[in-house]
VOGU-973550 format. One line per 5 residues: number of its first residue (from 1); for each residue x, y negated, z of C-alpha. Coordinates in steps of 0.1 Angstrom, whole numbers. Layout:
REM VOGU-973550
NUM> X,Y,Z | ...
//
This chain:
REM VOGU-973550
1> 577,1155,-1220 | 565,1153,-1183 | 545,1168,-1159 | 529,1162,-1126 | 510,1187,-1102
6> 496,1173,-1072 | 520,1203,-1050 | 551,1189,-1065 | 542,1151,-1068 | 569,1152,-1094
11> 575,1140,-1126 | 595,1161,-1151 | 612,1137,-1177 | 631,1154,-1200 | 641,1123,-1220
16> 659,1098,-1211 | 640,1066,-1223 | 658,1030,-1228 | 628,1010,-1235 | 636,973,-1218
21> 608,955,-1199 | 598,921,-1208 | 607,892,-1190 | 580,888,-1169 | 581,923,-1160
26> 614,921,-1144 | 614,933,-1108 | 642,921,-1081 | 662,951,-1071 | 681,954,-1039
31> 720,967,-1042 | 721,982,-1010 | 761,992,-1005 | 778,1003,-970 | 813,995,-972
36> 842,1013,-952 | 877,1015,-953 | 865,1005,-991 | 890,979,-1007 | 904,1009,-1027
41> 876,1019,-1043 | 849,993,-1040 | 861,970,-1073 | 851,1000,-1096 | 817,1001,-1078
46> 812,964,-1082 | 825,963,-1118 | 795,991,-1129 | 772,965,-1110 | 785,936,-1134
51> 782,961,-1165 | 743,970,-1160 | 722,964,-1189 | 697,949,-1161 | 705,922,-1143
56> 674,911,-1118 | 696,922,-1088 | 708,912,-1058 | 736,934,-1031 | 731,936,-998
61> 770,947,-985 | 773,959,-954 | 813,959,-942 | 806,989,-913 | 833,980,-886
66> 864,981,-907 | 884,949,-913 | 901,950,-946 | 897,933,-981 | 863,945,-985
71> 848,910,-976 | 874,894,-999 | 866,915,-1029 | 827,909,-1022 | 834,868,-1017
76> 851,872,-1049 | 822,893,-1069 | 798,864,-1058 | 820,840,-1070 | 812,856,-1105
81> 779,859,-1103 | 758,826,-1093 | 730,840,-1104 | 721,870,-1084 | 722,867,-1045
86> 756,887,-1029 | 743,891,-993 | 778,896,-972 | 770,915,-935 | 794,925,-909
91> 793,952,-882 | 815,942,-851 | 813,984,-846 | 812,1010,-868 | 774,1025,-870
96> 773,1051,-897 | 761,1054,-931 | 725,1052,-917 | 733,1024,-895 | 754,1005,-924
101> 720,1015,-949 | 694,1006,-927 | 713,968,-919 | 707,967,-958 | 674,983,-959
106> 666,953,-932 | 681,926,-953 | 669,936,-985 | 643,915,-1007 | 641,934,-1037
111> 609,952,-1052 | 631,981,-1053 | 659,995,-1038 | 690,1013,-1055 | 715,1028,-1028
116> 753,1028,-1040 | 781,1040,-1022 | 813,1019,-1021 | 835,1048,-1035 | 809,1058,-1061
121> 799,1044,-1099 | 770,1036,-1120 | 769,1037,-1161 | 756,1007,-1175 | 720,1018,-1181
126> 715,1032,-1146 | 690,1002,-1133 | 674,1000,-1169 | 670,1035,-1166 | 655,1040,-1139
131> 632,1011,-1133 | 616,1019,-1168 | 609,1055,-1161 | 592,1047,-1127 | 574,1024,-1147
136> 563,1044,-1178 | 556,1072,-1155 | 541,1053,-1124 | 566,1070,-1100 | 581,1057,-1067
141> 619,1073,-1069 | 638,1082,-1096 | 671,1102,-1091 | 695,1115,-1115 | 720,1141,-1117
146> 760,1127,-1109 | 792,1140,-1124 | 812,1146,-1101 | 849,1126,-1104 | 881,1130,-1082
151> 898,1106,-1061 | 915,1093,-1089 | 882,1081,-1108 | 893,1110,-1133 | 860,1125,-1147
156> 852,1162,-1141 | 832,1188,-1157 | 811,1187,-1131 | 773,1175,-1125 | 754,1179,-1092
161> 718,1180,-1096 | 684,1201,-1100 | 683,1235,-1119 | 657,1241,-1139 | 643,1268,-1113
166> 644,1238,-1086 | 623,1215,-1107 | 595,1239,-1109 | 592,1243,-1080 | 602,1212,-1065
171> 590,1204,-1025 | 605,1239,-1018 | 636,1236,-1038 | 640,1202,-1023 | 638,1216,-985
176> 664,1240,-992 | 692,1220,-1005 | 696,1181,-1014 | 702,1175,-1048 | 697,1144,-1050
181> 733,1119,-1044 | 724,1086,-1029 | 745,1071,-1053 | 717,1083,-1080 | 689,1073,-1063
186> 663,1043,-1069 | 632,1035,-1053 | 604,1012,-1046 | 597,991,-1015 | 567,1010,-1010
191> 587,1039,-1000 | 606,1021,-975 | 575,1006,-963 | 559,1036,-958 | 589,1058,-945
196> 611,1032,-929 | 644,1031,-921 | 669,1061,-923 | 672,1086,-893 | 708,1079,-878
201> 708,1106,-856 | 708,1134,-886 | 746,1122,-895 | 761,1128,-930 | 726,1142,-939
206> 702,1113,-935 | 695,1113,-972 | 681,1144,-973 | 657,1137,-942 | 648,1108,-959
211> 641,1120,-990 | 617,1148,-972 | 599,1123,-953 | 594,1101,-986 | 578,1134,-1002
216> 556,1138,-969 | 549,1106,-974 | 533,1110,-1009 | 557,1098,-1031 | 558,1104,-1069
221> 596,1112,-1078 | 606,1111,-1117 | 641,1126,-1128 | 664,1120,-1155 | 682,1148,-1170
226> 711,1124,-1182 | 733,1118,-1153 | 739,1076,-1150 | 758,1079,-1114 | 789,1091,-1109
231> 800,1110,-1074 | 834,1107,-1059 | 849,1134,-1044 | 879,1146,-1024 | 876,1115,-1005
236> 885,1121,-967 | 859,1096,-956 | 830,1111,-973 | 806,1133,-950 | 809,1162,-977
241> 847,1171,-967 | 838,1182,-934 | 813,1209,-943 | 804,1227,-915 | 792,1194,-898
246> 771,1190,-927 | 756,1222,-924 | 747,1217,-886 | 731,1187,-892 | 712,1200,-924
251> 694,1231,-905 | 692,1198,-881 | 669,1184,-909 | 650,1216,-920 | 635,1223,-882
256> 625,1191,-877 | 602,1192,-908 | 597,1226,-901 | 561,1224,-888 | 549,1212,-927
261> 527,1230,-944 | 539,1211,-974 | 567,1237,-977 | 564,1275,-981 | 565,1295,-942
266> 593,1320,-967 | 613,1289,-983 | 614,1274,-955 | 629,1305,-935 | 649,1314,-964
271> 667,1277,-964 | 678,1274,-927 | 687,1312,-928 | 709,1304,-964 | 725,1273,-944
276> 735,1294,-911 | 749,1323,-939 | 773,1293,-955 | 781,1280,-918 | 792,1313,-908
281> 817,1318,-940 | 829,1281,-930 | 835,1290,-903 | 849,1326,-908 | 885,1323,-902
286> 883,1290,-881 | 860,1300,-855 | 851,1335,-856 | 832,1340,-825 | 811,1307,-841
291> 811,1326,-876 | 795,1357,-864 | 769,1336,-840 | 758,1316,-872 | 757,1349,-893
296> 729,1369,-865 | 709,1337,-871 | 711,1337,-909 | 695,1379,-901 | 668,1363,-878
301> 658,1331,-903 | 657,1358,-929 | 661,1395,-923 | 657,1409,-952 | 682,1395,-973
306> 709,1418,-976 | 737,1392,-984 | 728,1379,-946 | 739,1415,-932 | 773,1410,-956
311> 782,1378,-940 | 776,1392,-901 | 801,1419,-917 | 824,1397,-929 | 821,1379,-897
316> 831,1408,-871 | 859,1420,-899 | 876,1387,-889 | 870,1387,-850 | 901,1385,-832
321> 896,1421,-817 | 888,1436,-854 | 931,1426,-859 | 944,1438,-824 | 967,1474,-822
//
């Protein structure tokens, strides 16, 4: 079953369909993976490349200022695969995720592009997956849920993704939070032509911003409800262990596309306020006089939500004043 409404521009898909397209219906896509401090982890992401069921592909890796065996373990990988282009660039300095993306983004040739981080992991029907529900459905991104694993590559119960309650309604629900892992996300060219490259200056949440501007944009997204990526976490690297940063640059992202009137005046208040309530219980204990800042603007993004007034509560109960004799 699916569903599109011309607010949401999204397609509901609540089957995961395996049908396989027919030779001459065989798209290039572009592998786009940014590679740091990676020789750990990166084998397991290049062995799910060699495992998908489709194999018109190319990777564009881009080693981001980091000399280790990365470039080894890609030289090697394109030693095994003489049939599909392994496109090996090197940053002299370390630019980012955006910046590492956006070489690849650059470099790529493919009809569409599928974004994998070097710590993360597909299943083998992620590409096959995903290629024929934008085609069935006539959408320009497909993303899918990702279980989340430790470290260790030891699965976990688990699965970041869309509720049910963010799918109906979709442009609002995406504003507020991203739910959608890069790691789980394919898309066509068009997109990039149309959007561009990544923002760099949004740090650690880039994919968000660009996954707002690709909905500006006019995009059609399709979902799976069957995750085929799987998200590492516990990593120090990743942007997600340093979570107050991440909120920062998120409300970072909601103001700038704050002007739309693609997204609800009281989602769009509700979101920022929500991210400055998390901040301040982030921050709680580290940074009190921050905590209790971030808490009075959660009140003034959103007033009337009582959990707002708990967290500025919360936030002067642990001011280094409240604990003095």
């Amino acid at each position: 079953m699916f569903w599109r409404t011309p607010v949401t521009q999204f397609v509901n898909l609540c089957f995961c369909y395996t049908h396989q397209m027919s030779t001459f219906e065989t798209p290039l896509v572009s592998i786009i993976i940014p590679c740091y401090k990676a020789e750990k982890e990166l084998p397991e992401a290049l062995a799910s490349i060699s495992s998908q069921t489709y194999s018109h592909w190319e990777v564009v890796a881009v080693i981001d200022g980091w000399e280790d065996r990365s470039e080894e373990i890609l030289k090697s990988f394109q030693s095994n695969h003489p049939r599909n282009q392994v496109t090996i660039i090197n940053h002299t300095h370390n630019k980012g995720l955006a910046g590492a993306r956006n070489t690849g983004l650059i470099a790529s040739r493919g009809d569409f592009i599928a974004l994998l981080d070097h710590d993360d992991i597909w299943t083998p029907e992620h590409l096959d997956t995903a290629l024929s529900l934008m085609q069935n459905r006539t959408a320009e991104l497909y993303f899918t849920p990702v279980i989340y694993m430790r470290a260790d590559g030891a699965k976990t119960d688990f699965v970041w993704g869309p509720t049910p309650q963010d799918l109906e309604s979709f442009a609002d629900a995406l504003y507020g939070r991203n739910f959608m892992a890069p790691s789980g996300v394919v898309f066509s060219r068009k997109i990039f032509n149309r959007v561009g490259l990544m923002d760099k200056t949004v740090k650690g949440c880039e994919d968000h911003d660009y996954w707002l501007r690709a909905y500006l944009a006019g995009s059609i997204f399709c979902h799976s409800i069957t995750p085929t990526a799987k998200y590492r976490v516990n990593n120090s690297q990743a942007m997600t262990s340093n979570i107050s940063s991440m909120l920062k640059m998120d409300i970072r992202v909601q103001k700038k596309h704050y002007s739309s009137n693609s997204f609800s005046y009281r989602a769009k208040r509700s979101a920022i306020a929500n991210n400055y309530s998390l901040l301040s219980k982030d921050l709680k204990r580290k940074k009190p006089l921050e905590a209790y800042y971030y808490s009075l603007l959660a009140i003034f993004w959103s007033p009337t939500k009582i959990r707002h007034i708990k967290t500025l509560i919360k936030s002067i109960l642990f001011e280094p004043w409240a604990h003095k004799n």
